[in-house]
C-alpha positions in Angstrom: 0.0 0.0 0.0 1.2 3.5 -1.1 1.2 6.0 1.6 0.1 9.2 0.4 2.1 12.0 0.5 1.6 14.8 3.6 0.1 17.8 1.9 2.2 20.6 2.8 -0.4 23.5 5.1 -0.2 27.4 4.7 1.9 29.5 6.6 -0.1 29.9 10.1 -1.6 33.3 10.4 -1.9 33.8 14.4 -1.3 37.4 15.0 -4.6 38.5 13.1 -6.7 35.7 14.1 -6.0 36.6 17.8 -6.4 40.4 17.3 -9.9 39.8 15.8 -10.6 37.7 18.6 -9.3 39.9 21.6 -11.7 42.9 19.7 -14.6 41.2 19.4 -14.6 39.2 22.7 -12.3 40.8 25.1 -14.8 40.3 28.2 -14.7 36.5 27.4 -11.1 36.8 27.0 -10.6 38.3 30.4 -13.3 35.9 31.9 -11.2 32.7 30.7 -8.3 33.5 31.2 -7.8 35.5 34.1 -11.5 34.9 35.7 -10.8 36.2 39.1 -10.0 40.0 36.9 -12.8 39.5 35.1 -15.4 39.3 37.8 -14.0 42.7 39.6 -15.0 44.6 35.9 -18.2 46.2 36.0 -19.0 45.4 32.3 -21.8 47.7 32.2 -19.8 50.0 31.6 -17.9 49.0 28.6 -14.3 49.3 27.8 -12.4 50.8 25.3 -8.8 50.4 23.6 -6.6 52.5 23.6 -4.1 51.0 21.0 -3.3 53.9 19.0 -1.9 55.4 22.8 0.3 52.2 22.9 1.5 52.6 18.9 2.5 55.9 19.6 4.2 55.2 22.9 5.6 51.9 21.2 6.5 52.3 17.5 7.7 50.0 15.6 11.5 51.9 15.4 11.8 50.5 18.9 10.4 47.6 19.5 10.7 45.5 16.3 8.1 42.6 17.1 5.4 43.5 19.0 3.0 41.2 17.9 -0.6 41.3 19.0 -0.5 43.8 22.1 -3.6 45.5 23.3 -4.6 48.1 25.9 -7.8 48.2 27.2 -9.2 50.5 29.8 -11.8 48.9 32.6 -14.0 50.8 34.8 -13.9 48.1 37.8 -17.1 47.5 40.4 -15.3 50.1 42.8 -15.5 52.8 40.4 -11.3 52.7 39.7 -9.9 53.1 36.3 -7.9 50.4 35.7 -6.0 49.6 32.2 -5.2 46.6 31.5 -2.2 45.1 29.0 -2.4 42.0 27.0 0.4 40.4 25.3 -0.2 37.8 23.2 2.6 36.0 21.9 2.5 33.4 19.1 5.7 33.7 17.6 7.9 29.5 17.7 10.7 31.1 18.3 12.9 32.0 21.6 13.0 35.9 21.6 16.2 37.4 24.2 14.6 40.2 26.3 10.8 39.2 26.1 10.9 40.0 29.8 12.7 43.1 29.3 10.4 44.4 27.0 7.5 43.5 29.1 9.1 45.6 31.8 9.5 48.5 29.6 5.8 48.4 28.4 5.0 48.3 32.3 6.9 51.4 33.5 6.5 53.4 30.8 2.2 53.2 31.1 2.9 53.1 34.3 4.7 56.9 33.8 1.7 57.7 31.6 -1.5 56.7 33.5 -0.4 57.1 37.1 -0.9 53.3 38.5 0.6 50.3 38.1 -1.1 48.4 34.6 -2.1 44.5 34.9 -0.1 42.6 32.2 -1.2 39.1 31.4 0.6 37.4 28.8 -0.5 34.5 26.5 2.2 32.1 24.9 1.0 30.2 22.0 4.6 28.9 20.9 5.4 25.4 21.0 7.8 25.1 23.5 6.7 23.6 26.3 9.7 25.2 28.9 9.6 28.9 27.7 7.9 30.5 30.4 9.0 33.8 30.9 7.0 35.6 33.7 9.5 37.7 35.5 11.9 40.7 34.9 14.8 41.1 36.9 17.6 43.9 36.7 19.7 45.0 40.2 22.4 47.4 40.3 25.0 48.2 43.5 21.8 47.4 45.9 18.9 48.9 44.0 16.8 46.2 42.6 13.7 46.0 40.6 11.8 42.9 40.3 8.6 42.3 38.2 6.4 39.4 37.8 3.2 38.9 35.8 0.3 35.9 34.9 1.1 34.1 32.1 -1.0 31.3 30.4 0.8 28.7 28.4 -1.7 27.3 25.8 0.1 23.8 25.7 -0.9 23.5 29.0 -4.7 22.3 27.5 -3.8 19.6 25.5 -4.5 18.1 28.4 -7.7 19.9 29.4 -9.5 19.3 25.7 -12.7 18.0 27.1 -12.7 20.7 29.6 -12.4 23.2 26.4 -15.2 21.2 24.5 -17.4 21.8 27.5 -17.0 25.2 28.2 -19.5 28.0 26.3 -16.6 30.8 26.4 -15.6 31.3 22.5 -11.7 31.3 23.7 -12.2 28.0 24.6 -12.8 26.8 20.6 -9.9 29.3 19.8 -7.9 27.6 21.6 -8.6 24.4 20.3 -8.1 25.6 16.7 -4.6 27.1 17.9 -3.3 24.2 19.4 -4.8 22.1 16.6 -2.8 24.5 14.1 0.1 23.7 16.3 -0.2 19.7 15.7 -1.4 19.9 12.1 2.0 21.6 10.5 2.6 19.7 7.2 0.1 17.6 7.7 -3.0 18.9 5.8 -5.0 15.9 6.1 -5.3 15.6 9.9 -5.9 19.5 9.7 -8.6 19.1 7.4 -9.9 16.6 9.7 -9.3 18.7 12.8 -11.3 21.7 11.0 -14.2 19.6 10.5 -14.1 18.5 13.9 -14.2 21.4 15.5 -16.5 23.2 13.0 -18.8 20.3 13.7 -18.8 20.3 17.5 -20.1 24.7 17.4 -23.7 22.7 16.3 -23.8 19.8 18.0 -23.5 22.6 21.1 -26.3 24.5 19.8 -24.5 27.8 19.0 -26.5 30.2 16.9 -25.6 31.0 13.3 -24.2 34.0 13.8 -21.9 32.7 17.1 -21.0 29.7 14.3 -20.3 32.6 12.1 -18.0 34.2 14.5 -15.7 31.4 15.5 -15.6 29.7 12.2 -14.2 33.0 11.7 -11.2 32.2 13.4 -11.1 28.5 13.2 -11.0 29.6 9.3 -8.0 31.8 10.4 -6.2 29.7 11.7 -6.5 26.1 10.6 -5.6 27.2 6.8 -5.9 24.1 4.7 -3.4 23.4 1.3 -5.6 24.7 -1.6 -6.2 20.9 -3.0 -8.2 20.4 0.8 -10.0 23.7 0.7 -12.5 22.9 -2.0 -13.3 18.9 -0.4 -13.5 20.5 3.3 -16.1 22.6 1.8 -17.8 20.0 0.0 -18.0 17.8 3.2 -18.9 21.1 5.2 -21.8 21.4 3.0 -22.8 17.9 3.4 -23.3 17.7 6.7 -25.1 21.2 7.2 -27.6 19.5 4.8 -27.7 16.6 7.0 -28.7 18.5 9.9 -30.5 21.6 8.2 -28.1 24.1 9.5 -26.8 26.3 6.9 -25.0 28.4 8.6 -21.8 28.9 6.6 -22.1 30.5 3.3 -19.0 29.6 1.2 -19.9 32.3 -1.6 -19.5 34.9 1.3 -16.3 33.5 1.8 -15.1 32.9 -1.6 -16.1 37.1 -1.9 -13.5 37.8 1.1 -10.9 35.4 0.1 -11.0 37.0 -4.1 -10.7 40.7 -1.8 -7.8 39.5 0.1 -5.6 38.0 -2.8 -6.9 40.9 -4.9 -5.3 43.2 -2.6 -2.1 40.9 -2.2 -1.6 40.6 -6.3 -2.4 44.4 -6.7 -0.3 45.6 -4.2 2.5 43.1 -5.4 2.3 44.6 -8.9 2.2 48.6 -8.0 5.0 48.0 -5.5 2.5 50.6 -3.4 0.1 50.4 -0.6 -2.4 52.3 -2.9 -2.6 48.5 -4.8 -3.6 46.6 -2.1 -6.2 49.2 -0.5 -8.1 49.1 -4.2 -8.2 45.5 -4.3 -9.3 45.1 -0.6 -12.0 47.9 -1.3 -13.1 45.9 -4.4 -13.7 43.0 -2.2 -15.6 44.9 0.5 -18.2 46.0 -2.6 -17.8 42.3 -3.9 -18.7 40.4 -0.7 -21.4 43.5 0.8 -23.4 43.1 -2.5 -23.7 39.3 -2.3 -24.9 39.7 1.0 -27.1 42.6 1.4 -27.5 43.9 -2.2 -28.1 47.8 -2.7 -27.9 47.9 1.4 -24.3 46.8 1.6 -23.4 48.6 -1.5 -24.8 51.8 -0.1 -21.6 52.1 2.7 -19.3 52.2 -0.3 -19.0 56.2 -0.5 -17.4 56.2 3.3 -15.6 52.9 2.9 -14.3 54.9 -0.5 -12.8 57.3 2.5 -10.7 54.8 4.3 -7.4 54.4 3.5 -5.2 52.2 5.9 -5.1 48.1 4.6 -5.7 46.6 7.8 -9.0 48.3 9.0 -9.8 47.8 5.3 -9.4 43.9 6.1 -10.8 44.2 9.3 -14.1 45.6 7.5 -13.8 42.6 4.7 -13.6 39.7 7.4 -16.2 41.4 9.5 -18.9 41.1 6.6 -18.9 37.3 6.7 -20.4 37.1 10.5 -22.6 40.0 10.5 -26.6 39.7 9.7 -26.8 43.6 8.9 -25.1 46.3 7.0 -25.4 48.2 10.3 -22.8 45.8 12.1 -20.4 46.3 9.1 -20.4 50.0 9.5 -19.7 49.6 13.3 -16.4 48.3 12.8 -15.3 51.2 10.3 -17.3 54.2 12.4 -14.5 55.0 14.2 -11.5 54.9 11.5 -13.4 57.5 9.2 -11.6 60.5 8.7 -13.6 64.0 9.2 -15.2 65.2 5.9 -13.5 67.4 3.8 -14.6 71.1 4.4 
């Protein structure tokens, strides 16, 4: 018997996935991985990020990988301010001074806001031993010390029916991560871990659009070799016959994945940013006409106004969950620039 050969898989993609993720469900976020934070928060009152502070306080000049950081400011139950920092850090490889850099993110927002700022950082590496949770520097006597939570996703390999349990959406996120983890070059058993996991969000009774939302990411991250992509969908398909669930529509998808590599190619043959933000905008029109006709079409004129690639992406993955032009145009809202007097 002829063993076929291992389909090679995609590059893994876990900085956007997560930063989607930690937008659109940071109070879950909090709640599983740091529940005894979480249930100080008086949610009521929102929260807000305040990542362009940290870009501007952070730039990229100095700190070469910062990978998916976000700042979010809390209103806990005493009425405190608090701001929190999450690090989230996916990269396989050992970095020197991870723990010097979480220092420096520490005292400098420290400077700015006043008060100390909780960190909690989440390794998605595949290392088992890299733990880096403290900071340490001393000097003739004077010695600083900091220390901070940090969650090791390995560490639920061996909690995967406590994960298939849960209702928190990090808890399927996590699965698909550690899922991309075990699947490299091997894009049969990820095709077959997709479909798993896809599977288990209706066996659980999640509504379409929370099946929307994490297939989402499990999309994100669990990227299948393109000779997989067309039978996962075909088997997808299948079952949501079987069950009369049609929740997943592929031609939405097929619509984001045309913007996406329109932008790449385009972008790729001007040599300028201008290339990619025309073919990203192209595939905003494409994919908000198949779903909402004239409706969707109508937000062109401001998306027309919008210039930077990544809240243009961030518009074109946010299409495929949401049931109304409305929730497009509430991820855009605040990026528009003020009209021209």
């Amino acid at each position: 018997m002829v063993e076929e050969p291992l389909l090679p898989t995609p590059p893994d993609d876990f900085d956007n996935a997560w930063k989607e993720a930690l937008e659109i469900f940071f109070p879950e976020f909090l709640a599983f991985f740091l529940p005894e934070a979480a249930a100080v928060v008086n949610w009521e009152n929102g929260y807000t990020f305040l990542n362009t502070e940290l870009r501007q306080m952070f730039p990229e000049s100095e700190i070469k990988r910062r990978h998916v950081d976000a700042l979010v400011q809390l209103t806990l139950k005493t009425g405190d301010a608090l701001q929190v920092l999450t690090h989230v850090e996916v990269q396989s490889q050992s970095e020197d001074g991870f723990e010097e850099r979480i220092a420096e993110y520490q005292f400098r927002l420290r400077a700015r806001y006043k008060r100390n700022v909780a960190v909690l950082v989440v390794l998605g590496d595949d290392r088992p031993n890299w733990r880096p949770d403290t900071y340490t520097t001393e000097l003739w006597g004077t010695k600083i010390t900091l220390t901070y939570p940090v969650v090791k996703l390995l560490d639920y390999r061996e909690r995967i029916d406590e994960l298939r349990r849960s209702r928190n959406p990090f808890a399927v996120i996590v699965r698909a991560h550690l899922a991309t983890l075990e699947t490299r070059h091997n894009g049969q058993q990820r095709k077959q871990s997709k479909f798993q996991i896809v599977r288990e969000l209706y066996e659980r009774g999640y509504t379409k659009q929370q099946v929307n939302q994490l297939f989402l990411f499990i999309d994100w991250l669990l990227k299948l070799p393109a000779e997989l992509e067309q039978p996962f969908w075909d088997e997808l398909h299948t079952y949501e016959e079987e069950i009369k669930m049609p929740y997943i529509t592929s031609v939405e998808r097929l619509a984001i994945q045309k913007g996406l590599q329109q932008g790449r190619e385009e972008g790729r043959e001007q040599g300028l940013q201008q290339g990619r933000v025309q073919g990203l905008r192209d595939g905003i029109q494409l994919a908000l006409d198949l779903k909402f006709g004239a409706a969707g079409v109508a937000l062109m004129p401001d998306i027309a106004r919008l210039h930077d690639p990544e809240i243009l992406a961030a518009v074109l993955v946010a299409i495929k969950p949401a049931t109304t032009p409305e929730q497009v145009r509430v991820v855009y809202q605040p990026h528009l620039p003020p009209p021209a007097e």
